[in-house]
Backbone as JSON Lines, residues from 0, in Angstrom:
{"i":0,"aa":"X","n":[100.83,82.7,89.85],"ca":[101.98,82.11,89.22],"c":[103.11,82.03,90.22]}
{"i":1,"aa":"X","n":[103.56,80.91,90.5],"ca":[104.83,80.45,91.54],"c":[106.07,81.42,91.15]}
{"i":2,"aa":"X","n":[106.65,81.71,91.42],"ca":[108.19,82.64,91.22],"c":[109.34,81.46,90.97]}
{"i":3,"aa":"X","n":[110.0,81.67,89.83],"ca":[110.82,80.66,89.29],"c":[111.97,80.25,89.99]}
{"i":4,"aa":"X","n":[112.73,79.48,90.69],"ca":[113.51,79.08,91.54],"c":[114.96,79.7,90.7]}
{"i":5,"aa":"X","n":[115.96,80.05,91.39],"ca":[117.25,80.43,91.02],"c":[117.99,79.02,91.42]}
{"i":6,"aa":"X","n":[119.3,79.11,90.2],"ca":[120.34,78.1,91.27],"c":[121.41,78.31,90.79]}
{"i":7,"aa":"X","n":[122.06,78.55,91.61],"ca":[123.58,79.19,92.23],"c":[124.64,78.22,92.15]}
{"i":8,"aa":"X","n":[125.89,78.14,92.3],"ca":[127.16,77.18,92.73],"c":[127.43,77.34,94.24]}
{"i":9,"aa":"X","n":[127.37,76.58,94.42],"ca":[128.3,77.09,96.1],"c":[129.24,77.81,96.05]}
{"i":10,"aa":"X","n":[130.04,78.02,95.48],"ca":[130.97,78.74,95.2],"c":[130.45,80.17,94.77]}
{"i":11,"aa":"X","n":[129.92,80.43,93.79],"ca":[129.29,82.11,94.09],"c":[128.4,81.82,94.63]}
{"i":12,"aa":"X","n":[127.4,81.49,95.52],"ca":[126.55,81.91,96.46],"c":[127.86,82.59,98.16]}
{"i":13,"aa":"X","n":[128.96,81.58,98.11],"ca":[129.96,81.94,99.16],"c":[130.62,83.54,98.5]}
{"i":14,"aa":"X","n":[130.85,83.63,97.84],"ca":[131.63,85.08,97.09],"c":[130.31,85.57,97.23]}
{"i":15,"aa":"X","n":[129.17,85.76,96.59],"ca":[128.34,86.8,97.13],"c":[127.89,87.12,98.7]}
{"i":16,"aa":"X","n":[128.19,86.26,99.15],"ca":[127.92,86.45,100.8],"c":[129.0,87.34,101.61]}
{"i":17,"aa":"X","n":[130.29,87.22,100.76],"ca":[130.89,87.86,101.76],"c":[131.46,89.47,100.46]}
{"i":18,"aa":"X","n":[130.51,89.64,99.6],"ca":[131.02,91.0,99.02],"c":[129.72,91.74,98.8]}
{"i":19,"aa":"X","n":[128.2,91.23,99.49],"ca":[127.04,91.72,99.92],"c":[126.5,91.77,100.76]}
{"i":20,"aa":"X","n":[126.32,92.06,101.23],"ca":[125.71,91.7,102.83],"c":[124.17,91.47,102.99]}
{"i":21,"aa":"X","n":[124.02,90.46,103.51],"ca":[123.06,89.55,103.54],"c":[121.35,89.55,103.43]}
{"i":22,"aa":"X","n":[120.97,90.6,104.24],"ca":[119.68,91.63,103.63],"c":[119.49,91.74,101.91]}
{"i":23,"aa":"X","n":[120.71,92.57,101.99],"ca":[120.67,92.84,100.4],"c":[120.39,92.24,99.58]}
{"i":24,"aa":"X","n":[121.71,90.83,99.58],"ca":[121.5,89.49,98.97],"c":[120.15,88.89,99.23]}
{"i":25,"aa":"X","n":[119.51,89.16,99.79],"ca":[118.32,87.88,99.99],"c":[117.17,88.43,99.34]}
{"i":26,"aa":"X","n":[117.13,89.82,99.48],"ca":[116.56,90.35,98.34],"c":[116.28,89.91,97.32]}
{"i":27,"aa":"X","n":[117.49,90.04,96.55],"ca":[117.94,89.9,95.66],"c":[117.52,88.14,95.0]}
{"i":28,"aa":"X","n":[117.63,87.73,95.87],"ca":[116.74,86.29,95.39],"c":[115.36,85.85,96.11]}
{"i":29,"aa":"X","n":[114.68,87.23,96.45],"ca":[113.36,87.09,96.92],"c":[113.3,86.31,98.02]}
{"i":30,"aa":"X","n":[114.04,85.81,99.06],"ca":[114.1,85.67,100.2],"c":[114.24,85.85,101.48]}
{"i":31,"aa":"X","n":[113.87,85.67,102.59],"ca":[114.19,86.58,103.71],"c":[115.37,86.66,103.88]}
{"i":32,"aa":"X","n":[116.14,87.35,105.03],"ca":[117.54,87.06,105.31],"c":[117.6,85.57,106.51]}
{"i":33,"aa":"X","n":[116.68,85.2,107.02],"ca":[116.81,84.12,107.9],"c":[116.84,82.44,106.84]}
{"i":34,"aa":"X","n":[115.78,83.37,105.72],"ca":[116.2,82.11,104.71],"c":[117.33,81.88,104.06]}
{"i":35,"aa":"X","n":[117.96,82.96,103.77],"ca":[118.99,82.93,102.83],"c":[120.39,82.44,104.2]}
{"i":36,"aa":"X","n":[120.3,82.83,105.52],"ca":[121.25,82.12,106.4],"c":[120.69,80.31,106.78]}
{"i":37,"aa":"X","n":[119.72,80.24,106.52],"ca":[119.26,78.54,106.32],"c":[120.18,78.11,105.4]}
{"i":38,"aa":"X","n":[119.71,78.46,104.21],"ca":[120.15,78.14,102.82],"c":[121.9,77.49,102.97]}
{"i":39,"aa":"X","n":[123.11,78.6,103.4],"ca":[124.32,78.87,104.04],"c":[124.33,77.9,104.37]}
{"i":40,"aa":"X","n":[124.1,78.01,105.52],"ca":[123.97,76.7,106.88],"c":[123.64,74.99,106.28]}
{"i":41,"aa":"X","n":[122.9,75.05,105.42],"ca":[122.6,73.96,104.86],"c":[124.03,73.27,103.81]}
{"i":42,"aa":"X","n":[124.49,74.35,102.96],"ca":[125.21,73.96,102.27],"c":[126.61,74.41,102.89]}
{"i":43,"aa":"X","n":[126.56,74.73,104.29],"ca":[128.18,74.63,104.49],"c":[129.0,75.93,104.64]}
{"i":44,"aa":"X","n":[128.19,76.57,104.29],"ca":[128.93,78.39,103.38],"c":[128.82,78.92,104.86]}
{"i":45,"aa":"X","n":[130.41,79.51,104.9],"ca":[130.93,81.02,106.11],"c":[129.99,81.86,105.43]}
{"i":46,"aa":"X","n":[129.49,82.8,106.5],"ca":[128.85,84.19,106.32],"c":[129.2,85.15,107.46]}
{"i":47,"aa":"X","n":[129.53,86.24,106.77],"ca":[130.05,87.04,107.75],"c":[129.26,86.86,108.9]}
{"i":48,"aa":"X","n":[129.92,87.53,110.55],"ca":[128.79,87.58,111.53],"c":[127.91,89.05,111.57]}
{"i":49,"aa":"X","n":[127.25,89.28,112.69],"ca":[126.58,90.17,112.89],"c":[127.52,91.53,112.79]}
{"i":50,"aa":"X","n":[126.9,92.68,112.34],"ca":[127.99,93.87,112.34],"c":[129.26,94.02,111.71]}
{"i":51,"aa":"X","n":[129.62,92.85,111.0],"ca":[130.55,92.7,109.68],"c":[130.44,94.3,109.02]}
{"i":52,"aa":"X","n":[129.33,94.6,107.71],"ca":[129.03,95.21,107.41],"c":[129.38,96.56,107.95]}
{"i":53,"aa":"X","n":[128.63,97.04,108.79],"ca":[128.95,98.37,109.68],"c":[130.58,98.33,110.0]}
{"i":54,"aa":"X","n":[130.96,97.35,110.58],"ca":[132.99,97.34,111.29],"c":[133.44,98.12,109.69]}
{"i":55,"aa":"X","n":[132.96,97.0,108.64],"ca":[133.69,97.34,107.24],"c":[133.52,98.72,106.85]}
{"i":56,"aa":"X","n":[132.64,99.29,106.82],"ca":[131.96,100.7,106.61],"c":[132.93,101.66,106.91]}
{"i":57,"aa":"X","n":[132.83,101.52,108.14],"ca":[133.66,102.67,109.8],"c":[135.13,102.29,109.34]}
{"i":58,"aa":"X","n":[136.11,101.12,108.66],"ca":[136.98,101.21,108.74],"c":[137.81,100.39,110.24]}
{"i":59,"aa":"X","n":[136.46,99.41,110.8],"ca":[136.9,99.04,112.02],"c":[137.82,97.39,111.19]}
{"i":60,"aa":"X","n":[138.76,96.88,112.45],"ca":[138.82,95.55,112.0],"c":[137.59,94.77,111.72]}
{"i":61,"aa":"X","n":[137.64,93.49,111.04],"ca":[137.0,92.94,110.72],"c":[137.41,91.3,111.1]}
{"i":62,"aa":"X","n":[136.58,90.52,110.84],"ca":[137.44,89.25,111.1],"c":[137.73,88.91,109.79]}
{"i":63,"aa":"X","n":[138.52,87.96,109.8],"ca":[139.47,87.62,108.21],"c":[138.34,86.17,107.85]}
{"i":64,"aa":"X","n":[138.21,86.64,106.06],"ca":[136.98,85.77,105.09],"c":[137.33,84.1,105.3]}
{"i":65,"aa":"X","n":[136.93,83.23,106.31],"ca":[137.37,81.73,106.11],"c":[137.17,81.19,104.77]}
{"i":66,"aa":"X","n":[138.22,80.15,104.68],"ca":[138.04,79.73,103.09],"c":[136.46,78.72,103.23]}
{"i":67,"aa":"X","n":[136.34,78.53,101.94],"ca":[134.97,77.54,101.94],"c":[135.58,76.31,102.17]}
{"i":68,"aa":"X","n":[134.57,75.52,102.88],"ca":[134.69,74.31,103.44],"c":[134.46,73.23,102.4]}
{"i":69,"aa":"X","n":[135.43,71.97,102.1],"ca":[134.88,71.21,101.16],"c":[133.67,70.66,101.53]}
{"i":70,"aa":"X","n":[132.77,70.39,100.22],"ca":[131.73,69.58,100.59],"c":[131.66,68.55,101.11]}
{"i":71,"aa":"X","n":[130.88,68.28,102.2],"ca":[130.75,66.42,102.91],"c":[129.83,65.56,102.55]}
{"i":72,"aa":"X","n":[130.34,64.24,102.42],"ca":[129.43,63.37,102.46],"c":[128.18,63.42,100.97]}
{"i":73,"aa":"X","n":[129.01,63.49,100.16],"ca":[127.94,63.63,98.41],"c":[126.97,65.01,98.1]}
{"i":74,"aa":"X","n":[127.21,66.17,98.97],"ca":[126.88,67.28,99.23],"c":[126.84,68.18,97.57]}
{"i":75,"aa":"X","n":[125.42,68.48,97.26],"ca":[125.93,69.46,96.24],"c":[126.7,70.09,95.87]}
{"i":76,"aa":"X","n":[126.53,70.8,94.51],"ca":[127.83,72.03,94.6],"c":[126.44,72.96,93.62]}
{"i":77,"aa":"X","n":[125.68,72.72,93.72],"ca":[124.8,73.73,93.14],"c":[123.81,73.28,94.01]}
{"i":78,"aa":"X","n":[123.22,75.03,94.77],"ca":[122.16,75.3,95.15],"c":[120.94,75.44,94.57]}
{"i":79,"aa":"X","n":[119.55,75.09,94.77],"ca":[118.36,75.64,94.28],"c":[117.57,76.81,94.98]}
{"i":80,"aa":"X","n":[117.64,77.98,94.97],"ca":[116.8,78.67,95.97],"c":[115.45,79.35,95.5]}
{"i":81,"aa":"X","n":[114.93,78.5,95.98],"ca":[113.06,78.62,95.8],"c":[112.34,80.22,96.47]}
{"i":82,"aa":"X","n":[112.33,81.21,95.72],"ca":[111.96,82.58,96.22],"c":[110.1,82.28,97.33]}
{"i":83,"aa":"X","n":[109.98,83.26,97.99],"ca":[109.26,83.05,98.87],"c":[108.4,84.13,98.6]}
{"i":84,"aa":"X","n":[108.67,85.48,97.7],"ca":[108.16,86.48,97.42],"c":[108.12,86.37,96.05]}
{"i":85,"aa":"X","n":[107.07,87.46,95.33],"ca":[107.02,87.26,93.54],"c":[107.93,88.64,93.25]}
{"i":86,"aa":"X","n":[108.51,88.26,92.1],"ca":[109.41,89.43,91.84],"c":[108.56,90.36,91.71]}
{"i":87,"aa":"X","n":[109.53,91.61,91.17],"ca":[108.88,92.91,90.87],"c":[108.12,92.61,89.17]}
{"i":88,"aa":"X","n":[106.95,92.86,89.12],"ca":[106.78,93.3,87.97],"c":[105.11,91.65,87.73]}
{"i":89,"aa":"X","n":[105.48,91.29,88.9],"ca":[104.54,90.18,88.57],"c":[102.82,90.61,88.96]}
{"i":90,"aa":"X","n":[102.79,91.18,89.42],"ca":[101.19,92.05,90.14],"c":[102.01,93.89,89.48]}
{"i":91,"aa":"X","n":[100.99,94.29,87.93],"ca":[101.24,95.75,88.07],"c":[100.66,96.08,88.93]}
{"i":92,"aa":"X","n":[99.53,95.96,89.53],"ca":[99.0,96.84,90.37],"c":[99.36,97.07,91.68]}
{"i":93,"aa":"X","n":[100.09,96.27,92.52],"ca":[101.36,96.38,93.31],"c":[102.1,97.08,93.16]}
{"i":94,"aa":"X","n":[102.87,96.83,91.88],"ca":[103.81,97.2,91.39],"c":[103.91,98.9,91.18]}
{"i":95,"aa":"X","n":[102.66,99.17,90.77],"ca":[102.35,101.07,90.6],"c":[102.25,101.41,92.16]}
{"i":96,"aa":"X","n":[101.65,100.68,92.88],"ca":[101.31,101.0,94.23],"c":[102.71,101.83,94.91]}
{"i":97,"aa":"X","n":[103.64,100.78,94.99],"ca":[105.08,100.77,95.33],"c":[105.7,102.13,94.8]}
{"i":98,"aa":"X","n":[105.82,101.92,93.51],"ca":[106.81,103.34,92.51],"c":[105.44,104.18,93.12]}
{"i":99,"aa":"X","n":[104.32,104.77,93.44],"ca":[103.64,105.75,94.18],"c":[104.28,106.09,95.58]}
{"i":100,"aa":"X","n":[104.33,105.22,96.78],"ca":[104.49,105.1,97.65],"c":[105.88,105.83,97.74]}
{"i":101,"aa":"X","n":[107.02,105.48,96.97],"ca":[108.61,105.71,97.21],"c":[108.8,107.25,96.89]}
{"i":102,"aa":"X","n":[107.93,108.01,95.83],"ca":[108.11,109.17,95.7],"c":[107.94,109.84,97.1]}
{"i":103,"aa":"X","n":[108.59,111.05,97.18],"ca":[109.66,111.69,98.25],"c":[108.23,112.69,98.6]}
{"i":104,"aa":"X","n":[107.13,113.19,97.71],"ca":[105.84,113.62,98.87],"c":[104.56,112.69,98.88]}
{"i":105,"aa":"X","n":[105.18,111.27,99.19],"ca":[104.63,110.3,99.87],"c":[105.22,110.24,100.91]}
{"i":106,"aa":"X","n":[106.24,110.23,101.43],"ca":[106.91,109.8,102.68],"c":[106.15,110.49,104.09]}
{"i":107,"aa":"X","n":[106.21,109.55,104.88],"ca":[105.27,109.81,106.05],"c":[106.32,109.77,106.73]}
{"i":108,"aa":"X","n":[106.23,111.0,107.03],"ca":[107.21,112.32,108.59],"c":[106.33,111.65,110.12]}
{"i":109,"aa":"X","n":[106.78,111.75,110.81],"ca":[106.84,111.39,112.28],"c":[107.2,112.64,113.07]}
{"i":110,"aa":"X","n":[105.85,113.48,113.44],"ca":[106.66,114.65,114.13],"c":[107.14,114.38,115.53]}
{"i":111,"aa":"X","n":[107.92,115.54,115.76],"ca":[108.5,115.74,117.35],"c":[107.25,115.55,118.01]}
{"i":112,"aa":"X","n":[106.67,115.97,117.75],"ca":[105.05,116.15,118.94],"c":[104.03,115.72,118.49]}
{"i":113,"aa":"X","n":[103.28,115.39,119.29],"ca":[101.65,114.54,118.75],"c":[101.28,115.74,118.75]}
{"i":114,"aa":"X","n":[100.34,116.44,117.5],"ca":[99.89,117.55,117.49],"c":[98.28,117.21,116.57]}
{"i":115,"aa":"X","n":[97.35,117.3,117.26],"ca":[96.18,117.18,116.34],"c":[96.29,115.72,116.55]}
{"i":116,"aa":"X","n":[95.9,114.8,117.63],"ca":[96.29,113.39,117.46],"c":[94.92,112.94,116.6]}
{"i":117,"aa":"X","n":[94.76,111.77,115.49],"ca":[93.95,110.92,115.47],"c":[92.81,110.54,116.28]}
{"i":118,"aa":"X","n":[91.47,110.3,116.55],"ca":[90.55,110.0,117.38],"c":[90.96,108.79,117.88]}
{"i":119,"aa":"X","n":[91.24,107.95,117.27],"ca":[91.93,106.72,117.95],"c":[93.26,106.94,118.96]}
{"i":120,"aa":"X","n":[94.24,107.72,118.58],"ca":[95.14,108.1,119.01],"c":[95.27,108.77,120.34]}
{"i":121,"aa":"X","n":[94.33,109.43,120.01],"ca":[93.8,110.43,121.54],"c":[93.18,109.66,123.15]}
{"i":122,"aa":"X","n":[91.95,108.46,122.08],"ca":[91.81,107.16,122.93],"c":[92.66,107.11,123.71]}
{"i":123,"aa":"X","n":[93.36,106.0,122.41],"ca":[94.65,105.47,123.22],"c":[95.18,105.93,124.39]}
{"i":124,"aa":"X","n":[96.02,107.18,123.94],"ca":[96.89,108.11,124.76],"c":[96.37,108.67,126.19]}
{"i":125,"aa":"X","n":[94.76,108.53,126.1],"ca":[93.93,108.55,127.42],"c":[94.04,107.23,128.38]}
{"i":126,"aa":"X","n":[93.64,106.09,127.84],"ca":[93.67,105.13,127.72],"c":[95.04,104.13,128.84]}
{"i":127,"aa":"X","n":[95.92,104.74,128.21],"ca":[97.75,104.35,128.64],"c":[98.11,105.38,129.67]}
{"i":128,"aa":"X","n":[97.47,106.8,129.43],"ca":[97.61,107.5,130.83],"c":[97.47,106.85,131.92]}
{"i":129,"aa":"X","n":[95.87,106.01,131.89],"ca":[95.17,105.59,132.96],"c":[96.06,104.0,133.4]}
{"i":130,"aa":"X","n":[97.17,104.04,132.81],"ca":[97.48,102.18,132.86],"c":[97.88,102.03,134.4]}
{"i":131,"aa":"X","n":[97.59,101.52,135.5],"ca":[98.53,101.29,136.11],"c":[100.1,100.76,136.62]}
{"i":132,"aa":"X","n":[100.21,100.66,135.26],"ca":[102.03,99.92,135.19],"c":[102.83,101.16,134.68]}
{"i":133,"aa":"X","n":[102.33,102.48,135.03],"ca":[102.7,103.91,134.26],"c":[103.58,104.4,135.03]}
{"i":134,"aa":"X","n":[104.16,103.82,136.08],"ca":[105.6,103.83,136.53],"c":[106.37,102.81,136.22]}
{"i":135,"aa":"X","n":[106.18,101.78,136.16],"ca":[106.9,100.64,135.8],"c":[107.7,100.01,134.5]}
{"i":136,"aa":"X","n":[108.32,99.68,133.64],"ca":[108.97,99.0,132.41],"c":[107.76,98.0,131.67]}
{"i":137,"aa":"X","n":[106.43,97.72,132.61],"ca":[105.81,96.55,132.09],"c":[105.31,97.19,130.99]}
{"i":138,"aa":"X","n":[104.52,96.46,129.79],"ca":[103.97,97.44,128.78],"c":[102.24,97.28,129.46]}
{"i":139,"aa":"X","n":[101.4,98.55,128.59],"ca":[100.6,99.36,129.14],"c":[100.2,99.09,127.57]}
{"i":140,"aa":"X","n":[98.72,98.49,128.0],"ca":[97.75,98.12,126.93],"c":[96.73,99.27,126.72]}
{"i":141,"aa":"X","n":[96.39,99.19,125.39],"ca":[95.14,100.59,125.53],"c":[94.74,99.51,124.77]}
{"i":142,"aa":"X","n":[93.24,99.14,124.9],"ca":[92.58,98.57,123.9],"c":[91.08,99.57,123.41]}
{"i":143,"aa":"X","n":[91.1,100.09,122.33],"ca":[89.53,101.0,122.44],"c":[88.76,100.63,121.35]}
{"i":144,"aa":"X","n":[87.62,101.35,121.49],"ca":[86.75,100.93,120.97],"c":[85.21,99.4,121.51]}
{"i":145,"aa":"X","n":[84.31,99.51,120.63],"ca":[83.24,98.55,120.72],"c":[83.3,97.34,119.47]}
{"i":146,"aa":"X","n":[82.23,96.74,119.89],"ca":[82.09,96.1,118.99],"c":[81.51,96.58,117.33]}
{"i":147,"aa":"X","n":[81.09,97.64,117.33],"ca":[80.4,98.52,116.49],"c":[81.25,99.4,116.14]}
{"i":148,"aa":"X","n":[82.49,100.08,117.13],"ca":[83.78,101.07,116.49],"c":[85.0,100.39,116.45]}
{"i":149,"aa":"X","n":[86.06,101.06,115.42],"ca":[87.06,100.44,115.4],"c":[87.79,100.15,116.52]}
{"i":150,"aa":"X","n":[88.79,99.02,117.05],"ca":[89.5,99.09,118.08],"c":[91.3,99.26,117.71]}
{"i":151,"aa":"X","n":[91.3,99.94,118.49],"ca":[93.29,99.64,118.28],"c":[94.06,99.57,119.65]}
{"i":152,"aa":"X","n":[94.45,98.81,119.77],"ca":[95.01,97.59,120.53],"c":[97.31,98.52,120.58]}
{"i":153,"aa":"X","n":[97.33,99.19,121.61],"ca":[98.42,99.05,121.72],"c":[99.15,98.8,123.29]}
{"i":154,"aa":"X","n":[100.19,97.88,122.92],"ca":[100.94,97.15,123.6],"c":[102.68,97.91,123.95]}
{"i":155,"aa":"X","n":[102.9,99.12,125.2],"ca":[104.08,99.6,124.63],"c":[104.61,99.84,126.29]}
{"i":156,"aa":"X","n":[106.01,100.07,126.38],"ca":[106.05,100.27,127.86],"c":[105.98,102.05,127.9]}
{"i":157,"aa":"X","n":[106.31,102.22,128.89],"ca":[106.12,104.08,129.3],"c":[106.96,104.62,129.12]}
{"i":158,"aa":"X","n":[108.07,104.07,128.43],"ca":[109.27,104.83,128.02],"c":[109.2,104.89,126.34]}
{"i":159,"aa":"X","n":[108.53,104.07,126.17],"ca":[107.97,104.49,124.45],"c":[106.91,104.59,124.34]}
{"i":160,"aa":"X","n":[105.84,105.08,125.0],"ca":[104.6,105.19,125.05],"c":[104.61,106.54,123.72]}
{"i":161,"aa":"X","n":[105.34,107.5,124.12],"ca":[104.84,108.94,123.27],"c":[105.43,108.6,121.84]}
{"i":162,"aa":"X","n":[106.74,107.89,121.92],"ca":[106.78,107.74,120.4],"c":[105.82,106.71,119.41]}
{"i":163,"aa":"X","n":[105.37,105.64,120.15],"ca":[104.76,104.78,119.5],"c":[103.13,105.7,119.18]}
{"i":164,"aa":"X","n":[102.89,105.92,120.26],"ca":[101.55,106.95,119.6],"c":[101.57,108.14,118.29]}
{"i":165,"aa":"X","n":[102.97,108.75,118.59],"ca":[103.27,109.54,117.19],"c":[103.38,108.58,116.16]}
{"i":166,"aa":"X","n":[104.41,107.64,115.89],"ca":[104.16,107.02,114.63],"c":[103.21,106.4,114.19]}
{"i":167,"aa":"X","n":[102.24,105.54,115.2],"ca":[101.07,105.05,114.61],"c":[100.1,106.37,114.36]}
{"i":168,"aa":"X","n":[100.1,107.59,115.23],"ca":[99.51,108.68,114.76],"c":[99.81,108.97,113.04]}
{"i":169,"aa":"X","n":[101.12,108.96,112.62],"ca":[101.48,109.25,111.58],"c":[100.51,108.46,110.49]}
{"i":170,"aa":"X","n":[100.88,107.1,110.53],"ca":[100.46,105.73,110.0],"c":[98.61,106.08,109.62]}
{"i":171,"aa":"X","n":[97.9,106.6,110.64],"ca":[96.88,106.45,110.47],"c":[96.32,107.51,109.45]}
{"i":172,"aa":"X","n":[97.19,108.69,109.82],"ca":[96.75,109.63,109.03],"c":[97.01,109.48,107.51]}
{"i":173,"aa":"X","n":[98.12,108.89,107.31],"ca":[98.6,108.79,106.12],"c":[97.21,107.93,105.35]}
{"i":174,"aa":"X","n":[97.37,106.93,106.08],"ca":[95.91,105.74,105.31],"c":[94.87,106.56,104.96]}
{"i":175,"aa":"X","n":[94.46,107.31,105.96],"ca":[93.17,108.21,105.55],"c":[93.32,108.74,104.27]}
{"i":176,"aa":"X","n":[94.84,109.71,104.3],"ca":[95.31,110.77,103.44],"c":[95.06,109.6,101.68]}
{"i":177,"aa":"X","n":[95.45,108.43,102.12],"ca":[95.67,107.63,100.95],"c":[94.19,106.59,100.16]}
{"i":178,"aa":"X","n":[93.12,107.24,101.27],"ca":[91.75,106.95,101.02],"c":[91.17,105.92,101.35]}
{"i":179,"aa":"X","n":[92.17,105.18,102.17],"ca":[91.55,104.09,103.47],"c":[90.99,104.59,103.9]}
{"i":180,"aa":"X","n":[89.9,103.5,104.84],"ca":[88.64,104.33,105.43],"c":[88.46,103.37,106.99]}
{"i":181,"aa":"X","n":[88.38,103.78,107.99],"ca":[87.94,102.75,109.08],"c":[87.13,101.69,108.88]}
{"i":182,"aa":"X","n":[87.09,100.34,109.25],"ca":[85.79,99.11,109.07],"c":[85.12,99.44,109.97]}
């Protein structure tokens, strides 16, 4: 089932842009935030810039809200915005997935230290030892596995080499923990 299109005024789609900040808002109408700055852009509408939000937060200046621009040239005054995602509540079984996932001993911790790494993980981490770009900024591929075992493929430079192995360490364990199984 398609997700039912919203439509807005230009006029509050501009007032919600500048008393939400833009993530939020796009949410909020099941869109990305690059869609919902299309959307803007299309019909004309100021949106705050980058770091608006945070300046406002901290108490920093801000730049001052431009008024809305009249419309040009036979230009709507009501938007249609066609969601790109299905709301909440349209797949329960998603939907339970999610309210599972958000409870607080679901949350997947990222320790200080790779401790007990993953078999894949350990690969890897052998793997990226051996890179020769392991002085350098370039990134350092581990690719492991056969055609018969799983492979995992990471792409990271040597200054994030140890964290990216802990969190995908994390990641993997969790799947297991959650009764995923390797292909």
């Amino acid at each position: 089932m398609e997700p039912s299109p919203t439509v807005v005024t230009r006029t509050a789609l501009y007032e919600q842009v500048w008393t939400t900040p833009m993530m939020k808002l796009a949410t909020e109408y099941r869109i990305t935030g690059t869609g919902l700055a299309k959307v803007c852009r299309k019909a004309n509408i100021p949106v705050p810039p980058r770091g608006y939000w945070n300046k406002l937060q901290y108490g920093k200046p801000v730049i001052k809200r431009p008024p809305l621009p009249a419309t040009t040239n036979g230009a709507v005054e009501t938007i249609t915005i066609q969601p790109s995602s299905p709301a909440v509540g349209a797949d329960p079984v998603v939907d339970a997935l999610v309210v599972e996932e958000q409870k607080p001993e679901n949350r997947i911790e990222v320790s200080d230290e790779l401790r007990r790494p993953h078999p894949l993980i350990q690969a890897a981490r052998s793997a990226l030892s051996k890179s020769r770009h392991a002085e350098d900024a370039a990134p350092a591929a581990a690719r492991i596995g056969s055609k018969t075992e799983p492979v995992l493929d990471i792409r990271v430079s040597p200054a994030a080499r140890h964290r990216a192995l802990r969190v995908v360490d994390a990641l993997l364990k969790a799947l297991e923990e959650r009764g995923y199984q390797r292909a």
